[in-house]
C-alpha positions, 0 to 999 in steps of 0.5 A, a space after each residue: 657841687 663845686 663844678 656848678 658854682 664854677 658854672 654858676 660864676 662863668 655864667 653870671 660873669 658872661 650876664 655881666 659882661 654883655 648886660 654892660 653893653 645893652 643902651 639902659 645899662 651902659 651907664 654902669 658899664 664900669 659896676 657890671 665889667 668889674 663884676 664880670 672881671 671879678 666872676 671870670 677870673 675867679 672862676 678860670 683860676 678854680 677851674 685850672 686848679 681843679 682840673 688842670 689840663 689843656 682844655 681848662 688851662 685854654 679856658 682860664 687864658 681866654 677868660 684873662 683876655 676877658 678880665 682884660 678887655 673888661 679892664 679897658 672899660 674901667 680905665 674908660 681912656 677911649 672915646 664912648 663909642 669906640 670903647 662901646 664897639 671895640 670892647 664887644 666885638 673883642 667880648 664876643 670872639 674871647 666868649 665864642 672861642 671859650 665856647 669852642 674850647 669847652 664844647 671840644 673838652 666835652 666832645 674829648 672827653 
């Protein structure tokens, strides 16, 4: 049950994350990168702590670079449309590399 409210929060943070970026949304880019800095680090922080090994431990330090990236958009210090293209591009190598990391637990496991 825990596991699938872990995937849940990794879930709705990834939503989060990439709905700041669609042209309607960009507007409240500083609500939904919050919420997805909130979402990611609580649940890579559950995630080590219940299951602590290399995989999840990966997992939860690519998902602070998240919380970092995010960060940059709420300190909103650069020029919009750099921020625009420089925080996505980084978004979208942080979420493939999660996604390879944790194919490879499956595949490990």
């Amino acid at each position: 049950m825990v596991m699938v409210i872990l995937l849940v929060c990794f879930g709705l943070g990834i939503v989060f994350e990439l709905a700041a970026y669609t042209p309607v949304l960009w507007r409240f880019r500083k609500i939904f990168a919050f919420g997805a800095a909130l979402l990611t680090a609580m649940a890579g922080g559950v995630l080590v702590g219940m299951r602590p090994n290399k995989f999840t431990l990966v997992i939860a330090l690519l998902g602070l670079y998240r919380v970092f990236n995010n960060a940059r958009i709420l300190q909103d210090r650069m020029h919009e449309v750099f921020l625009k293209h420089a925080t996505l591009h980084t978004a979208l190598v942080l979420l493939g590399l999660q996604w390879l990391v944790a194919m490879g637990c499956l595949a490990w496991e």
